[in-house]
Structure formats: structure tokens, C-alpha cells
C-alpha positions as CSV (number, residue, x, y, z in Angstrom):
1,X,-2.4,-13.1,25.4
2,X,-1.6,-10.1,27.2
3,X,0.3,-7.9,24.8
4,X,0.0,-7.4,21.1
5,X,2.3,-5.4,18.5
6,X,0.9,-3.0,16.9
7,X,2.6,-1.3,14.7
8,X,5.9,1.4,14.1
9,X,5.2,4.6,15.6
10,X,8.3,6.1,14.3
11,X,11.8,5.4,13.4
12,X,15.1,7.1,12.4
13,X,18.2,5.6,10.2
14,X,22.1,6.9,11.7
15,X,25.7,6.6,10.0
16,X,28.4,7.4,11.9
17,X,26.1,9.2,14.6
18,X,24.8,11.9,11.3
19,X,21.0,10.9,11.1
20,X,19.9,10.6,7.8
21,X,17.0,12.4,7.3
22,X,14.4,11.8,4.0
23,X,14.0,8.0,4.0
24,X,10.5,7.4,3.7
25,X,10.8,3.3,3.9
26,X,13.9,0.5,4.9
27,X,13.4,-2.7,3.8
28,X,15.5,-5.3,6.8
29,X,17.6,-7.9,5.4
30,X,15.7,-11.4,4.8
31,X,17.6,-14.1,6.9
32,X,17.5,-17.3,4.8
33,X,19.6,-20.4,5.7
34,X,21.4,-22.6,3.2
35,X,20.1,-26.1,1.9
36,X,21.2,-29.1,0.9
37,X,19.1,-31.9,0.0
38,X,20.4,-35.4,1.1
39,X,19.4,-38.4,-0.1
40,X,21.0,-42.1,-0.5
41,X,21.2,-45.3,2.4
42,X,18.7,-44.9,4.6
43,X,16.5,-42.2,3.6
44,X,13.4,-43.2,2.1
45,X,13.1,-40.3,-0.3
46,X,15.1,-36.7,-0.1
47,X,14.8,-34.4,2.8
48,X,16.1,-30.6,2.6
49,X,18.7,-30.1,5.4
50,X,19.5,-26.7,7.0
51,X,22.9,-25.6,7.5
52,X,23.8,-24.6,10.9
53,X,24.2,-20.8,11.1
54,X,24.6,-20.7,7.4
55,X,23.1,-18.4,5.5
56,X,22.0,-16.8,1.7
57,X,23.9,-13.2,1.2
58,X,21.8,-10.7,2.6
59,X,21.0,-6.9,1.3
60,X,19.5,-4.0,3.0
61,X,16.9,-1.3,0.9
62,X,16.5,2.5,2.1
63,X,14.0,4.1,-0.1
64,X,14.4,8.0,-0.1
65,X,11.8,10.6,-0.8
66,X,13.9,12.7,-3.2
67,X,17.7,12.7,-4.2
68,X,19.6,13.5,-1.5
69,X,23.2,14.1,-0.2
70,X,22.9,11.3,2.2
71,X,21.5,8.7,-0.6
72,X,24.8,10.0,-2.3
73,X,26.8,9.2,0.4
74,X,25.7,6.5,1.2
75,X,27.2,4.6,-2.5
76,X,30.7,5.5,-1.5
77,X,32.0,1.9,-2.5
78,X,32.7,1.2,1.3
79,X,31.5,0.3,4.3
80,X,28.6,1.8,6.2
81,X,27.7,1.1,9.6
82,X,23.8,1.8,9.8
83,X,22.1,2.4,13.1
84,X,18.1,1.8,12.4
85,X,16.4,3.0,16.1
86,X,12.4,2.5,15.7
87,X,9.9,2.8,18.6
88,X,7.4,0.3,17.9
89,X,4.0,0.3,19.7
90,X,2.2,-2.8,21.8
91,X,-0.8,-3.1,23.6
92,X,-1.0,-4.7,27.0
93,X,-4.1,-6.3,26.9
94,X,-4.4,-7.0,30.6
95,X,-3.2,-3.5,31.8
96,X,-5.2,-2.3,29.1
97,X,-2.2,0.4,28.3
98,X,-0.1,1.3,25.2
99,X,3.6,0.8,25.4
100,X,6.8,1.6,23.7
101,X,9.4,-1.2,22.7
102,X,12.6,0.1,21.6
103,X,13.7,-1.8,18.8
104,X,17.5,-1.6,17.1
105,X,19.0,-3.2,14.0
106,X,22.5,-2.0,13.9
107,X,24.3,-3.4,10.1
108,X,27.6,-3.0,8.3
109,X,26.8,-2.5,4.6
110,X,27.9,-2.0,1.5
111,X,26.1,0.2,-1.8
112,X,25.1,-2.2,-4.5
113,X,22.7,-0.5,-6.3
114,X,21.4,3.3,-6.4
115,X,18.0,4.0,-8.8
116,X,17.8,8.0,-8.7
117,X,14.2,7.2,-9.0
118,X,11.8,10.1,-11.3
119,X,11.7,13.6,-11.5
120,X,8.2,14.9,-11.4
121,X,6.7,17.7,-10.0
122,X,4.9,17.9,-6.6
123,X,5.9,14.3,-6.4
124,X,8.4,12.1,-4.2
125,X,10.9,11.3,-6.6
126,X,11.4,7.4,-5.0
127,X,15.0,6.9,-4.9
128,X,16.1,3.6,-3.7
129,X,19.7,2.2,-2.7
130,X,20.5,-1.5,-2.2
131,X,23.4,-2.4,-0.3
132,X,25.3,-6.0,0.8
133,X,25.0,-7.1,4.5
134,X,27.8,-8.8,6.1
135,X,26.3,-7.8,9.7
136,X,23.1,-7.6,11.2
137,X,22.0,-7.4,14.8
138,X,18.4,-6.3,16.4
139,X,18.5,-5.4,19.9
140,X,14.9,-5.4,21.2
141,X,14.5,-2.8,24.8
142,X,18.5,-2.9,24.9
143,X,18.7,-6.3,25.2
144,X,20.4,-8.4,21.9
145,X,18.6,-10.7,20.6
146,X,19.4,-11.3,17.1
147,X,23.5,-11.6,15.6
148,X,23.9,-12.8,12.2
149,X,27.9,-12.5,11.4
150,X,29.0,-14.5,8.7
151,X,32.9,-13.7,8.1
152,X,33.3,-14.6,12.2
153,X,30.9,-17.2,12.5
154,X,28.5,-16.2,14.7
155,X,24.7,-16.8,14.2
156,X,23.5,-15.7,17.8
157,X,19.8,-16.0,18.3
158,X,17.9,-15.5,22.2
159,X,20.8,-16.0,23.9
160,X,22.7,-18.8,21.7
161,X,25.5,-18.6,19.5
162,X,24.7,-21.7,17.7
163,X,28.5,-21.6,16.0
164,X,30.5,-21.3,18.9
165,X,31.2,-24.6,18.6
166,X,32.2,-24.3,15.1
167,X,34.3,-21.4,15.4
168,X,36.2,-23.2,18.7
169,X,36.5,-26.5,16.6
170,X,37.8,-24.2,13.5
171,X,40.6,-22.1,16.0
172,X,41.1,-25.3,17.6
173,X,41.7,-28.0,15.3
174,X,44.8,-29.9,16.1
């Protein structure tokens, strides 16, 4: 085991190349795929089946320190392209040295859901804003390695489009 993750040294949310500045927290969007459970001739039972490259709606949360212009902004009832840059920290056990592993999520959101949060003083005032994904990609040191596109069908995951297929029979039928 020669390297372990360690933990987020730092990280910094963009829109549209402005960095917004006073989020404390971002909560990434939960990838869950979509069930069915089969049953009938030739099953003894019911088994859950995973969809291929489907998956449940997913939504992005940026937690803010205070009110700010940029939590305002960010609820204009259109899209956002988000740009989420962290530099995360591993150990390399062998080498016995720390290293730095760039790590990008880049999503098209969005606003759902704004809570101005409290007013109190000498206190963060924990404003929240939810917002819908319909793209999500991590790039981890440059290289992609996560694409989750629903309207296009692309679920792309170390290297694999797993719905190329489906998108060629789709375009292709005929």
C-alpha cells in the first residue's frame, strides 16, 4: 500500500472564471443508479437490477458563511457551470513524502433551493443553496475520470462510456 489519502488541503468553487469566495462547505452530488426488481420464469425469488448508466436526479449543496452576492447569484433560475478545483493531500508510504493530487469536479447546475440561514452576531450565518445537476465530471491530476451526462447519454467511468452503445443504437436505429 504505498500511498494513502489524506485529506483536502484546500479548495476553491468558480463560475464563469469569477471565484466565489465565502463558501465554507460543498456537498458533491450522490451518484445513485436506477432499479428495477425483476422477478417471474426462472428466477427463484426477486433480484434488484441496475440500469445501465441510469441514474436518480442528482443536486449539488454550497454552504456559505454569511449572505453573500455570489449565494445571490448564484439562484438566478438558470444555468451555472461550477468549476470545484481542490488540492487534496496523499501520503506515499514508500517514498515516505506528502503529495498533492489535483482534483476537479466541473457541473452544470441549476438553483433549487436558497435558506438565507440566521442572523446572529459574531456568528456564521450558514446560508445554504441547493441546486439540480444535469452534469458532472471529476478530473483527478488532469486526467477525466468520472462523466455522468444524462440528457446525452453518456455515463463515462475510467476510461468507458458504458452508453456508447446505447446512444449509437438510439442515433442508429433503422
Amino acid at each position: 500500500m504505498p500511498k494513502i489519502d489524506e485529506t483536502v488541503i484546500g479548495f476553491a468553487v468558480y463560475e464563469d472564471a469569477t471565484e466565489h469566495i465565502g463558501i465554507s462547505e460543498v456537498t458533491l452530488p450522490e451518484i445513485s443508479s436506477i432499479t428495477e426488481e425483476i422477478s417471474g420464469a426462472g428466477i427463484g425469488g426477486k433480484i434488484e437490477s441496475v440500469i445501465l448508466g441510469a441514474i436518480e436526479a442528482m443536486s449539488l449543496t454550497l454552504n456559505f458563511r454569511t449572505v453573500t452576492n455570489n449565494a445571490i447569484k448564484l439562484q438566478e433560475p438558470r444555468q451555472h457551470h461550477i468549476d470545484l478545483r481542490a488540492a487534496q493531500q496523499q501520503k506515499d508510504t514508500v517514498k515516505g513524502t506528502t503529495e498533492v493530487v489535483s482534483v476537479k469536479h466541473i457541473l452544470v447546475v441549476t438553483p433549487k433551493k436558497l435558506n438565507p440561514g440566521k442572523v446572529a452576531t459574531a456568528a456564521a450565518a450558514e446560508v445554504s443553496g441547493e441546486y439540480a445537476v444535469s452534469y458532472y465530471a471529476t478530473y483527478i491530476n488532469g486526467k477525466k475520470k468520472l462523466e455522468i451526462d444524462p440528457l446525452n447519454y453518456i455515463y463515462y467511468v475510467n476510461g468507458k462510456d458504458y452508453l456508447a452503445d446505447v446512444r449509437n443504437d438510439i442515433v442508429n436505429i433503422g
